[in-house]
C-alpha positions as YAML, in Angstrom:
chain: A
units: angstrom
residues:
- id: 1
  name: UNK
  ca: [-20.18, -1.52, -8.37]
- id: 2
  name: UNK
  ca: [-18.64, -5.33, -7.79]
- id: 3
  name: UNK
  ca: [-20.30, -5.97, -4.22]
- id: 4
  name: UNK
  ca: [-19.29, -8.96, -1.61]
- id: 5
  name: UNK
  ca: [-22.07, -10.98, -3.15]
- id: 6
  name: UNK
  ca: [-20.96, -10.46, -6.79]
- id: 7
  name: UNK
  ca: [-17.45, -11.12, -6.41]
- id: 8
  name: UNK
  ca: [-17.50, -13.72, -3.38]
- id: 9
  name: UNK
  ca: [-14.14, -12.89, -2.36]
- id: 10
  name: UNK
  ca: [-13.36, -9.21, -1.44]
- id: 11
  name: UNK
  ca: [-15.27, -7.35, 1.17]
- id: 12
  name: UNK
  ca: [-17.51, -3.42, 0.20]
- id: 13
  name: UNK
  ca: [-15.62, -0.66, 0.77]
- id: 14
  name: UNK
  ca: [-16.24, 2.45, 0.44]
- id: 15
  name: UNK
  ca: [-17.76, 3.42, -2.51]
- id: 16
  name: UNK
  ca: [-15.44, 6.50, -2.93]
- id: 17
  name: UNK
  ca: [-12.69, 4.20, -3.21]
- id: 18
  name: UNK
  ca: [-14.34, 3.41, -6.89]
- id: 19
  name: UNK
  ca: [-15.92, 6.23, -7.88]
- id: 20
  name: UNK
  ca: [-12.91, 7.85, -7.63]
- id: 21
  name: UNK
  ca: [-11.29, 5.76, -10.54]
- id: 22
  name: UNK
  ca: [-14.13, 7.43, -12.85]
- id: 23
  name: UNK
  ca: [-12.82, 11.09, -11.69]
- id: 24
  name: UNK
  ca: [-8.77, 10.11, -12.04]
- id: 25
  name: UNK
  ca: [-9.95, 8.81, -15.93]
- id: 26
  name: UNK
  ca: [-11.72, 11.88, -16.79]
- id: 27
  name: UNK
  ca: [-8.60, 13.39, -15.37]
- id: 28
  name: UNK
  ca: [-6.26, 12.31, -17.68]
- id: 29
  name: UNK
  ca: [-8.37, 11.70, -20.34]
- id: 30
  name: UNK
  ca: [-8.74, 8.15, -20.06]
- id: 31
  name: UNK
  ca: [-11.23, 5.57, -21.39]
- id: 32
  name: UNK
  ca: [-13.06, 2.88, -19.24]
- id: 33
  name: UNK
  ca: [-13.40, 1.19, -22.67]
- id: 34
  name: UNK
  ca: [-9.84, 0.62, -22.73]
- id: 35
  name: UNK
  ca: [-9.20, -0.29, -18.50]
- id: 36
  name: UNK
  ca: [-11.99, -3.35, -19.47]
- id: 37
  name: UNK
  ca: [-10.52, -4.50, -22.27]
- id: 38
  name: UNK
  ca: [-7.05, -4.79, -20.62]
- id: 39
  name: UNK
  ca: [-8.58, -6.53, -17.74]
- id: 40
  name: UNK
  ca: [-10.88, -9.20, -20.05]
- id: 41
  name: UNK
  ca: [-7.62, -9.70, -22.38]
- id: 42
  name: UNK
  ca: [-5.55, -10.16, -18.95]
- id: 43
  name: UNK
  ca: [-7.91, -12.90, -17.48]
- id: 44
  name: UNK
  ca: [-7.78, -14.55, -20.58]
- id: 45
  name: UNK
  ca: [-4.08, -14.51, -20.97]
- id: 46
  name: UNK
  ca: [-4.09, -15.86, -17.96]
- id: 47
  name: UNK
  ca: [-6.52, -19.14, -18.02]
- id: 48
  name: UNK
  ca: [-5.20, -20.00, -21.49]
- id: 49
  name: UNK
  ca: [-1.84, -20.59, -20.17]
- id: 50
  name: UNK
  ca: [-2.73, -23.08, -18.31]
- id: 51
  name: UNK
  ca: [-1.00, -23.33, -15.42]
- id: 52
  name: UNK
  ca: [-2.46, -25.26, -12.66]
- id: 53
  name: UNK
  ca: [-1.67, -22.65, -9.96]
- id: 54
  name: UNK
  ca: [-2.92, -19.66, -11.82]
- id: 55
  name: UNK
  ca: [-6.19, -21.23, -12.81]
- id: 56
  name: UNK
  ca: [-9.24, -19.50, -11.38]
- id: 57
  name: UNK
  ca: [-10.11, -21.63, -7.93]
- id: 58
  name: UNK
  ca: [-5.98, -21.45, -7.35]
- id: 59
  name: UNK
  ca: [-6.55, -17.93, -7.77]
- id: 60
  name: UNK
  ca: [-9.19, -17.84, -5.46]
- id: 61
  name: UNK
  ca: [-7.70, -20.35, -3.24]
- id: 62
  name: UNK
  ca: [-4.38, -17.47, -2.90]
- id: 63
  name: UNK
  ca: [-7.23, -14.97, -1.85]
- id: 64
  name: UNK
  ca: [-8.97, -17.03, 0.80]
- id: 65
  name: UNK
  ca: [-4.87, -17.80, 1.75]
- id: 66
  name: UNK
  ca: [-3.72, -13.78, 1.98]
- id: 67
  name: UNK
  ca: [-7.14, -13.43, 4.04]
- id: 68
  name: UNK
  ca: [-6.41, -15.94, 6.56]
- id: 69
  name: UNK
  ca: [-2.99, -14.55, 7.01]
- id: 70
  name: UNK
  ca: [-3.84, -10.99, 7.33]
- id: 71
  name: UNK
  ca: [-6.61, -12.01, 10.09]
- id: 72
  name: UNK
  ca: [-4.33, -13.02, 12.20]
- id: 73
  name: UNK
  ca: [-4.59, -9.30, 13.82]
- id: 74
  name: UNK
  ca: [-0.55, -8.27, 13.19]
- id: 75
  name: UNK
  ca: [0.43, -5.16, 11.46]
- id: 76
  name: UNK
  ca: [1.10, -5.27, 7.99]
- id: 77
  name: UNK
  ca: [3.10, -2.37, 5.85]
- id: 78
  name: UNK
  ca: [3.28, -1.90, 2.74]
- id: 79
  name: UNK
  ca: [6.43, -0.81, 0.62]
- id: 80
  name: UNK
  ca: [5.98, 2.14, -1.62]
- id: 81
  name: UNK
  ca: [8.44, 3.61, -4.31]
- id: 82
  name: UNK
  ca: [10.23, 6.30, -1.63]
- id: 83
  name: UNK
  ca: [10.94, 3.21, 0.99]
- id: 84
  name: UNK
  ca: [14.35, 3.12, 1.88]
- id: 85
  name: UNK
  ca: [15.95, 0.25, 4.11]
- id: 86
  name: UNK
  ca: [15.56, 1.72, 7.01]
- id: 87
  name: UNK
  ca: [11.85, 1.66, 7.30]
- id: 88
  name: UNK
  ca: [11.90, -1.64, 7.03]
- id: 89
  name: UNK
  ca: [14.24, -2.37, 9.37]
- id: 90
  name: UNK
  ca: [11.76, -0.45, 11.74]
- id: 91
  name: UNK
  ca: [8.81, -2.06, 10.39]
- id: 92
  name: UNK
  ca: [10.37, -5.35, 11.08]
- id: 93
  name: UNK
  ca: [11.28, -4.75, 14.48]
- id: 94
  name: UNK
  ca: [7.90, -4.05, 15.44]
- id: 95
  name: UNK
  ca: [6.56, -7.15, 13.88]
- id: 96
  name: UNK
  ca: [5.28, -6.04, 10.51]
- id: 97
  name: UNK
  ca: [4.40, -8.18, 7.41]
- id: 98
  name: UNK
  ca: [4.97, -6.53, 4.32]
- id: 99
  name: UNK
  ca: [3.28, -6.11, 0.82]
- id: 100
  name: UNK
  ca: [5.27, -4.44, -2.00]
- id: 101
  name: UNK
  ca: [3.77, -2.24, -4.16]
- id: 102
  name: UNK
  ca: [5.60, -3.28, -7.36]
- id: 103
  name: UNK
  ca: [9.60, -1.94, -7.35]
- id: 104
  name: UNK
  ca: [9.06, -1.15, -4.05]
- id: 105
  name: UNK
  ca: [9.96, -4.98, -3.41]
- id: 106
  name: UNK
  ca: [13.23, -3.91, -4.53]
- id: 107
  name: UNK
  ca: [14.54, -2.26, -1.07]
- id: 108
  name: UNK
  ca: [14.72, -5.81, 0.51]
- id: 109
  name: UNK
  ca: [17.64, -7.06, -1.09]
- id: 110
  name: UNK
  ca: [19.49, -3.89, -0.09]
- id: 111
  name: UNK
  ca: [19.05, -4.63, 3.33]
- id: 112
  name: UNK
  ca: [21.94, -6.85, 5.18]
- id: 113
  name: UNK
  ca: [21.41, -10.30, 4.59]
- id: 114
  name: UNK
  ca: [20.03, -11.16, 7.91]
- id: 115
  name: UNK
  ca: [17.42, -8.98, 7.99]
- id: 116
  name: UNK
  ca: [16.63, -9.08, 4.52]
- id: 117
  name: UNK
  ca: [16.05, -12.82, 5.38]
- id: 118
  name: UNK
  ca: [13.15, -12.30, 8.17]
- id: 119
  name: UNK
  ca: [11.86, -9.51, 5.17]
- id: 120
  name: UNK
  ca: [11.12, -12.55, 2.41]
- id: 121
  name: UNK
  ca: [9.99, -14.74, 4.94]
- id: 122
  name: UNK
  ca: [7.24, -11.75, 5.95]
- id: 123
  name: UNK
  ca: [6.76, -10.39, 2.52]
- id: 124
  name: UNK
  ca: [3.06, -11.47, 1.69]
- id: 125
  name: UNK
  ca: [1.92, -10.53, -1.87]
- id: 126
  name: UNK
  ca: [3.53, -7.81, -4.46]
- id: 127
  name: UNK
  ca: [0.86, -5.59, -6.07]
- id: 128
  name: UNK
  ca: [2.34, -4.42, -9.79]
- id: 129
  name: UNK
  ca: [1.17, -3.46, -13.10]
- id: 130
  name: UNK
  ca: [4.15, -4.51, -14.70]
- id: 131
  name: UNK
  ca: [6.42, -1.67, -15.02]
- id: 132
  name: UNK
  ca: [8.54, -2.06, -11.48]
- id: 133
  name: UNK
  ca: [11.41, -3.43, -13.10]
- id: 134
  name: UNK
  ca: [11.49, -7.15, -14.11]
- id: 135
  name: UNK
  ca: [14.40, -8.09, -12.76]
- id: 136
  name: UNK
  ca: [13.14, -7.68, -8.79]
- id: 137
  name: UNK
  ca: [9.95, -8.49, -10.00]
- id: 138
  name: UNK
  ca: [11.01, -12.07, -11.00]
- id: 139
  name: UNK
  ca: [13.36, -12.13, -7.74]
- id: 140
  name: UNK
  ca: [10.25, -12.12, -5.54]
- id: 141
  name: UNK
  ca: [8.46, -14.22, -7.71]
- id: 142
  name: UNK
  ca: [11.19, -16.81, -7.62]
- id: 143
  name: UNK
  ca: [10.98, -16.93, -4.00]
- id: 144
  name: UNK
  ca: [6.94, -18.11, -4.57]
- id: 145
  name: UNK
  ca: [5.60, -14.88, -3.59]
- id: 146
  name: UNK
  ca: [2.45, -13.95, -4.99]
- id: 147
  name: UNK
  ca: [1.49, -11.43, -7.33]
- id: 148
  name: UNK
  ca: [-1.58, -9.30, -7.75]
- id: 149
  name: UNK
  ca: [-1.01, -8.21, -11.04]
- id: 150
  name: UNK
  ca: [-3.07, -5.31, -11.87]
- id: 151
  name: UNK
  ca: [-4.78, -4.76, -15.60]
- id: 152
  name: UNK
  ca: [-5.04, -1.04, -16.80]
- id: 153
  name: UNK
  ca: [-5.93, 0.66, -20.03]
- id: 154
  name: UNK
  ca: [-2.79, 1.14, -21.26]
- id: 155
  name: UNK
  ca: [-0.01, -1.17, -19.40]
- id: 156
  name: UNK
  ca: [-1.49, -4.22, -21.48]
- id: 157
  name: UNK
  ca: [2.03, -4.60, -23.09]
- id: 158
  name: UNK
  ca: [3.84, -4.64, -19.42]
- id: 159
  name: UNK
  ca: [1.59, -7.40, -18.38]
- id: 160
  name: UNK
  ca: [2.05, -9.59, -20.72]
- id: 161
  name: UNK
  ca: [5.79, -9.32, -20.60]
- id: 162
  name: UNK
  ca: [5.27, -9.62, -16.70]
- id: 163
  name: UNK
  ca: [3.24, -13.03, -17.32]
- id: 164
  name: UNK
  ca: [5.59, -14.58, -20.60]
- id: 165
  name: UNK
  ca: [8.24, -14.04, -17.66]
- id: 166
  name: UNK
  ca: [6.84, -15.84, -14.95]
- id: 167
  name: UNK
  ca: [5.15, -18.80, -17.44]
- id: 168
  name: UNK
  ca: [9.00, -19.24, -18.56]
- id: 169
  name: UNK
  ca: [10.21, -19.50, -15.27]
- id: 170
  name: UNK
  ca: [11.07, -22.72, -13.13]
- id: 171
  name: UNK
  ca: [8.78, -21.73, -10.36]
- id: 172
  name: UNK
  ca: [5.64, -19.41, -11.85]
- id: 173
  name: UNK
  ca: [4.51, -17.68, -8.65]
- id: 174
  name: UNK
  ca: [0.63, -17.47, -7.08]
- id: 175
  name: UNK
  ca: [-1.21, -15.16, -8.53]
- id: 176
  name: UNK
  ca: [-4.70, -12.85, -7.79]
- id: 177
  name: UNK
  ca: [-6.04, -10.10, -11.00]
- id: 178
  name: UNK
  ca: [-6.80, -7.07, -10.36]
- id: 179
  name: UNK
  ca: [-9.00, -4.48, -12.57]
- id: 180
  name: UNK
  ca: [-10.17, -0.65, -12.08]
- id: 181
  name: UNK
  ca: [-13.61, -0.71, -14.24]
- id: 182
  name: UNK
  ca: [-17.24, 0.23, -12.62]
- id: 183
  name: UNK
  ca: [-18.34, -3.38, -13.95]
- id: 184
  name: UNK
  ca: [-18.19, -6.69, -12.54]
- id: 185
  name: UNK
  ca: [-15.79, -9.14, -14.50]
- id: 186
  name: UNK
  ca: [-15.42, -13.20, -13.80]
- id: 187
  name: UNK
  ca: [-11.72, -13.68, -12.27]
- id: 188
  name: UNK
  ca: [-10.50, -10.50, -11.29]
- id: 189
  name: UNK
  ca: [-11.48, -7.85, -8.18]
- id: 190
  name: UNK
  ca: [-11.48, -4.56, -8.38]
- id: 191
  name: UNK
  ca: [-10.39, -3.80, -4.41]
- id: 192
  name: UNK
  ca: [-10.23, 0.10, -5.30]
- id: 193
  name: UNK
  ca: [-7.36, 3.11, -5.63]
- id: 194
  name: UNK
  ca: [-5.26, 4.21, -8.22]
- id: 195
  name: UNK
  ca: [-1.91, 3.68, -7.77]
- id: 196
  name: UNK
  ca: [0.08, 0.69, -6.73]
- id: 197
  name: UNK
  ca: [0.84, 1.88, -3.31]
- id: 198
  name: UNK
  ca: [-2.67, 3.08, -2.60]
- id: 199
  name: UNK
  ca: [-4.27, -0.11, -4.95]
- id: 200
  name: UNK
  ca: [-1.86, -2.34, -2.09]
- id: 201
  name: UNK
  ca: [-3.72, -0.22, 0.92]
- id: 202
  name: UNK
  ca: [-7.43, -1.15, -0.40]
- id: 203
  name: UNK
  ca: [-6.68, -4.42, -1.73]
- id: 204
  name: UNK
  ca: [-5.44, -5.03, 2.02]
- id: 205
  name: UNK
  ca: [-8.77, -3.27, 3.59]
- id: 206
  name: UNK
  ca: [-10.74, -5.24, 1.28]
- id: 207
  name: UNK
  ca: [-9.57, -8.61, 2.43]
- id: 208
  name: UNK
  ca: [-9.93, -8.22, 6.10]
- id: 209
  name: UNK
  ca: [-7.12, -6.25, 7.25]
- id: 210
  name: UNK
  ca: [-7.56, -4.00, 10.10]
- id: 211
  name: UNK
  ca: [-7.05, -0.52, 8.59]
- id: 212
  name: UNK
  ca: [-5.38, 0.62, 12.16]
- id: 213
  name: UNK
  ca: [-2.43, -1.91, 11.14]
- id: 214
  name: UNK
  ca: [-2.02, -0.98, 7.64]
- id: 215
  name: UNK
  ca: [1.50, 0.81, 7.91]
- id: 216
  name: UNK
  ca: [2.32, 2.40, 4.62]
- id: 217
  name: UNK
  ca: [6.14, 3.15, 4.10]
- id: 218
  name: UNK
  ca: [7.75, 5.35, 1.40]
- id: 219
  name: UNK
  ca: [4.33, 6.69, 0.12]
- id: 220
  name: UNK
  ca: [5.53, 10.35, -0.56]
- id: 221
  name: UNK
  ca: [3.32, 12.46, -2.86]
- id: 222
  name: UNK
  ca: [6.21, 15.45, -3.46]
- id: 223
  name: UNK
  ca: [8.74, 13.58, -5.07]
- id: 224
  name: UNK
  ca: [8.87, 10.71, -7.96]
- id: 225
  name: UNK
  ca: [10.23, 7.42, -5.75]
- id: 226
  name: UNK
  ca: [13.39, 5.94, -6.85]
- id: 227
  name: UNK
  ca: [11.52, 2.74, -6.99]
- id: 228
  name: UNK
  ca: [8.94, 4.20, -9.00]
- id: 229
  name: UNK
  ca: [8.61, 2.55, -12.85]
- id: 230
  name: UNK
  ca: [6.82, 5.69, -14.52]
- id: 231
  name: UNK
  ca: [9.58, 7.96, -15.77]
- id: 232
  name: UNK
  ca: [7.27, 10.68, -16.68]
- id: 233
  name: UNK
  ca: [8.34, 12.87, -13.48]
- id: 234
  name: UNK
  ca: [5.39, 15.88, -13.89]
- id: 235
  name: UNK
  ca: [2.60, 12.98, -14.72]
- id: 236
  name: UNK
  ca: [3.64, 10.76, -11.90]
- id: 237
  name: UNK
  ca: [3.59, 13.59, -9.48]
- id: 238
  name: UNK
  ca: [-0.11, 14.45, -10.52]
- id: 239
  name: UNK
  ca: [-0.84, 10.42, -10.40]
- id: 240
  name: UNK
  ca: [0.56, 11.00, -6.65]
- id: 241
  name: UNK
  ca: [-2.13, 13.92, -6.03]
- id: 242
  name: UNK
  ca: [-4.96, 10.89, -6.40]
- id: 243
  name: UNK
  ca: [-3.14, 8.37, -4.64]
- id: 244
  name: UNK
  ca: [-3.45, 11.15, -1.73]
- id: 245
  name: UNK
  ca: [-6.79, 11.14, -2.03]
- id: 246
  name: UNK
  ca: [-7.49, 7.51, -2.10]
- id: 247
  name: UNK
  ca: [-5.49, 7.26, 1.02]
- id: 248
  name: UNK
  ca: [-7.27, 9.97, 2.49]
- id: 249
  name: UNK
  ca: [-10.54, 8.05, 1.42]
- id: 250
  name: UNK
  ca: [-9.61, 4.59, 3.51]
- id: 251
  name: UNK
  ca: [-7.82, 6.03, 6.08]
- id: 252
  name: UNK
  ca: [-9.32, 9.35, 7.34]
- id: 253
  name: UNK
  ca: [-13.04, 8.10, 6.45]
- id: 254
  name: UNK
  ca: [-12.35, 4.72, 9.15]
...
């Protein structure tokens, strides 16, 4: 597995965190073949577009950026696909930042304008494989907020339409890559989990954030979140089963 000296950028966890992406493939009958591919394909999409700020040091350079905002020591939550306003209202009010796991980003602009203000000036990254609605997706991207966009085995057609989006747009956002394989690979991390909630979690952990002020909001593992992109109901709600246990994982093992 990637460690801090192979990858340079995100710090161990625990190895259950990846070992668990082996079990949730054999699960669904899933190929690691297929998660690599995506992610090699996804790196190269990405470097061939040429885009200053998505280049790999500007990648790295948003890392080593998200790091030295997250040690600052304040709490941080992170915006699942059951968040609804008022959690972030809360969250807010008791000094959060906030990372949005994909649609999840989409709760902000339903919150009044005032405090939906103070929300995009504390929203830090948005973790998405593509499929959280474009739309809100290319809101917060328009805005300059970075993206960790994630490479799986079979979302390869969501990224791309995620990354022809921002490439057209006036104001491509930052962006870190993000893979699930056992292997190391040159220009993307593999911080751990499953879903995009739980994926935001680890990727958090991994770059320095006190798991004590990870807050997660709208992670519910009974019901399909209205910001949720998978409209499969019965497969999301298993997919919800692992994201329990990857929580379980970083949280209950600290």
């Amino acid at each position: 597995m990637v460690t801090e000296a192979d990858a340079g950028r995100l710090e161990f966890m625990d190895e259950r965190l990846f070992t668990i992406q082996g079990r949730f493939r054999d699960a669904f009958g899933w190929d690691e073949v297929d998660d690599r591919a995506s992610a090699v394909a996804l790196v190269k999409a990405v470097e061939d577009v040429r885009i200053a700020l998505w280049s790999r040091s500007m990648r790295e350079a948003t890392l080593a950026s998200l790091r030295g905002r997250l040690a600052r020591g304040q709490p941080t939550a992170v915006l699942g696909a059951a968040v609804e306003p008022v959690e972030v209202i809360r969250a807010l009010a008791a000094g959060c930042s906030l990372v949005a796991a994909d649609g999840g980003v989409g709760v902000i602009e339903e919150l009044p304008e005032s405090v939906a203000a103070v929300a995009r000036q504390r929203l830090l990254l948005v973790v998405s494989d593509g499929d959280g609605g474009l739309d809100r997706l290319l809101t917060a991207a328009g805005r300059g907020v970075p993206f960790a966009v994630h490479a799986h085995g079979d979302n390869e057609q969501e990224w791309r339409t995620l990354l022809t989006a921002f490439a057209d747009s006036a104001s491509p956002p930052p962006l870190i890559l993000t893979h699930q394989t056992s292997t190391t690979l040159r220009g993307a991390d593999n911080p751990g989990g499953f879903t995009d909630g739980d994926r935001a979690a680890c990727l958090l952990a991994a770059l320095g954030c006190a798991r004590a002020d990870i807050r997660l909001l709208g992670f519910q593992s009974d019901v399909v979140g209205r910001w949720s992109g998978d409209t499969d109901g019965q497969i999301k709600l298993e997919k919800l089963k692992w994201m329990d246990e990857v929580l379980d994982i970083l949280f209950k093992g600290r």
